[in-house]
N, C-alpha and C positions, 0 to 999 in steps of 0.2 A: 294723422292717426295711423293710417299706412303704415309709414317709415319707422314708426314707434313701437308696433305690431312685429315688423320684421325684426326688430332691433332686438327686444324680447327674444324673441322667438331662436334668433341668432345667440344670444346671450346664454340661452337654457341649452342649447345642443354644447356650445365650447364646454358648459359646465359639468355636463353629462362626460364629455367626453376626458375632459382634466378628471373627474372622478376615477373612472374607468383605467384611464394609466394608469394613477395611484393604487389603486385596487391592485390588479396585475402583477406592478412592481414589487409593493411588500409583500406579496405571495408568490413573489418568485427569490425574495430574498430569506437567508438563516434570520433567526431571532437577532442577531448583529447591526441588522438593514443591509450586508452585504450581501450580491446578488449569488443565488444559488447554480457553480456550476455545473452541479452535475449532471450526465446523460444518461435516459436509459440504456441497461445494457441490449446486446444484439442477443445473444443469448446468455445462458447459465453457467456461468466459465468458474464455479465454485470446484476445485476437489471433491471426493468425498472425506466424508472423514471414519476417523479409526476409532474415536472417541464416544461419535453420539453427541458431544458438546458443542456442537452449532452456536456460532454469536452472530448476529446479525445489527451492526451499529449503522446508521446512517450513512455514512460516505465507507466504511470496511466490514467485511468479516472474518473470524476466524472460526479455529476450531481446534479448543480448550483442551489441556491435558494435562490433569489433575498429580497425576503420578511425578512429572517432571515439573508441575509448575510454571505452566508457560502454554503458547499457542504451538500447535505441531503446522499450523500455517494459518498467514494472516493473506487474504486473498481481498486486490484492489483493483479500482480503473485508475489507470490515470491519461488523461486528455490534456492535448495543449497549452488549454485556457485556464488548467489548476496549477500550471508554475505560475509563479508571482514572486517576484523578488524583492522582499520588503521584509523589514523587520518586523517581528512579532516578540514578546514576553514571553517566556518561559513559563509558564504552571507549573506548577506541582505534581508531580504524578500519585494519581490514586488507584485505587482498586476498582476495580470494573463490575459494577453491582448488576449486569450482566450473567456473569457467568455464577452458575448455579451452586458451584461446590469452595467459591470465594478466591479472585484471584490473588497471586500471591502480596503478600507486603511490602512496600519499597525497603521496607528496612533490613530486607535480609544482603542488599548488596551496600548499606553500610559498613564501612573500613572491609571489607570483603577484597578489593584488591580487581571488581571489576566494574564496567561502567554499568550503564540501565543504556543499554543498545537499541534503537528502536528497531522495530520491523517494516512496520508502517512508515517512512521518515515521514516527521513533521514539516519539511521542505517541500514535501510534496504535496500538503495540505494547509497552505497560506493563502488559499482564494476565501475564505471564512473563516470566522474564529471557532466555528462549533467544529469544525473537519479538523483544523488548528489542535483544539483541547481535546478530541476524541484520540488522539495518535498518543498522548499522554495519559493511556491506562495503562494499569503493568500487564493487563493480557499484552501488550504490543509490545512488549520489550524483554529483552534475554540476556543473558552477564555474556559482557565483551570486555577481553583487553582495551585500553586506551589506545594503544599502539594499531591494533586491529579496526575498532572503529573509527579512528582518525583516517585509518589507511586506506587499503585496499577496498574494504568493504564500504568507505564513504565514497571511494573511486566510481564503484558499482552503482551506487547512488545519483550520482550526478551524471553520469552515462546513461542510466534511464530517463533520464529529465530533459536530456540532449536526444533522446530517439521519441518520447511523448510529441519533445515539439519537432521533430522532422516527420513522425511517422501519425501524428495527431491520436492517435489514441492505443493504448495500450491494457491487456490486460496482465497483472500480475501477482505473480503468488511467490512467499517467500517464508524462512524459521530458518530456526538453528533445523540439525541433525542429531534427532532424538534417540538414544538407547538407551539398554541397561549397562552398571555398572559408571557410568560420569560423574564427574568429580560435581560436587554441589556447594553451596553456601547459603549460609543463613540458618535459622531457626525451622522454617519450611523447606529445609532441604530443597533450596531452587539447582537445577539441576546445569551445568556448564556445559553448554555442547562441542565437538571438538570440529563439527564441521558449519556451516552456514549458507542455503543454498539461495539461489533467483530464480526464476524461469519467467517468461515475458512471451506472451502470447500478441501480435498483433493478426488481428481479425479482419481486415481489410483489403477488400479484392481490388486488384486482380492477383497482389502478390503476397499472400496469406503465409507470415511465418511464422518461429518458433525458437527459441534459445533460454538453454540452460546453463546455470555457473552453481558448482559445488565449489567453497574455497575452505580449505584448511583455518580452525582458528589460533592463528600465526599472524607474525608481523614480514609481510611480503610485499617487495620491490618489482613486480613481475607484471608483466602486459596480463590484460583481463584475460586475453583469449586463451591462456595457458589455464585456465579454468572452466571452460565450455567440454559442458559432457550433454549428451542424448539426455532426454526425457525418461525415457525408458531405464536407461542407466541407473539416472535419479529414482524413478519407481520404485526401480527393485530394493536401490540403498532406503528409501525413506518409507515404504511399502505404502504409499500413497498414491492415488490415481489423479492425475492431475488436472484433466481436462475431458472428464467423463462422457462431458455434454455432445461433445463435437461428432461429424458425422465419423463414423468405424474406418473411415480409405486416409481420409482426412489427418483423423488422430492417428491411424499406421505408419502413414509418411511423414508428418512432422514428429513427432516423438521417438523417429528411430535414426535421426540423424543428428549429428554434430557439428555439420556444414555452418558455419558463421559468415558466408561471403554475400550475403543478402543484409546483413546489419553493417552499418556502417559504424566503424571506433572512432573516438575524438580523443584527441590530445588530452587530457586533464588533468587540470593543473590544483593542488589543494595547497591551499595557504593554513597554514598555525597559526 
């Protein structure tokens, strides 16, 4: 009776414990079952905005601008452990029942002559499918050349995914360059911008940096760094504040340089 007591007794702790995983794990995973990985942030590395149209999705945010039909900026983390190199399905892009004044229609970049660019890449959100399908509303995308989004600008793309996993976590904020007078398409007068900016914030001491890329929207052969402008620079062109949060010495010193010799370039290579 002993041995049958313990045996019990032993039986109801494994079971306790098998539960307890399971508990943990599907609440650590998206509706998907795949495991959730995002982190919290260290602090509030949002812009502000010019708008007042704050979106706040799950894995991004932006901040909506009704006037040109699109984000004036889509602001993200991205860490290590969210490259994943696997195929995913394409969706559909919809509207983003988010944003209050209705984002714009995909159908305005029908026969329009440009692509649905994202802001967000979807590359960068293949560790779930919910972070996956959120990159796929039209707040996150802006008409590009084919030529420009294959290009230079997917260049820029994959060069962040190469410093995530060297530099394990980054933050970053990115749009077109919004004004008056730009050529538009569609029905909603979506608005075409002629420039495209990045900035990439990594937050991690002991060597705390900072880089910015304005690039013309052109079809360009040109090493990245011939596109790194100061922060500040950007400010003034995008009249955006870009990292408010940060302590006053901190944001003076990083946002007033151009200095690129702390990021490291990689080769990259794009296949068609």
């Amino acid at each position: 009776m002993k041995i049958k007591n313990i045996t019990y007794s032993n039986l109801f702790k494994i079971k306790g414990f098998l539960f307890g995983f399971l508990f943990l794990f599907l609440f650590s995973c998206d509706d998907s079952g795949t495991p959730d990985k995002s982190v919290e942030p260290k602090f509030n590395y949002l812009p502000k905005s010019t708008t007042g149209a704050v979106v706040k999705h799950k894995y991004y945010s932006l901040s909506y601008f009704e006037k040109y039909e699109q984000a004036e900026w889509v602001a993200y983390e991205l860490i290590k452990d969210h490259i994943v190199y696997i195929h995913l399905d394409r969706p559909y892009f919809e509207q983003d029942p988010l944003v209050k004044t209705g984002s714009a229609d995909w159908v305005n970049y029908k026969n329009s002559g440009y692509t649905k660019g994202h802001l967000l890449p979807a590359a960068d959100r293949k560790f779930n499918i919910t972070a996956y399908n959120e990159t796929f509303l039209t707040s996150n995308i802006s008409p590009q050349t084919y030529e420009f989004n294959s290009g230079i600008w997917l260049v820029l793309e994959e060069q962040v995914r190469k410093w995530a996993e060297r530099y394990d976590q980054l933050y970053i904020v990115t749009a077109g360059v919004l004004k008056p007078g730009l050529e538009t398409i569609g029905y909603e007068d979506v608005a075409v911008p002629e420039y495209f900016y990045k900035v990439i914030l990594d937050y991690k001491k002991p060597e705390i940096k900072a880089i910015a890329f304005l690039i013309p929207h052109e079809d360009f052969n040109r090493p990245l760094t011939d596109f790194v402008i100061s922060i500040d620079d950007l400010e003034e062109i995008t009249h955006i504040d870009f990292f408010p949060e940060l302590p006053d010495d901190l944001e003076n010193k990083l946002e007033s340089s151009s200095d690129y010799s702390k990021w490291k370039f990689d080769e990259i290579n794009i296949d068609f």
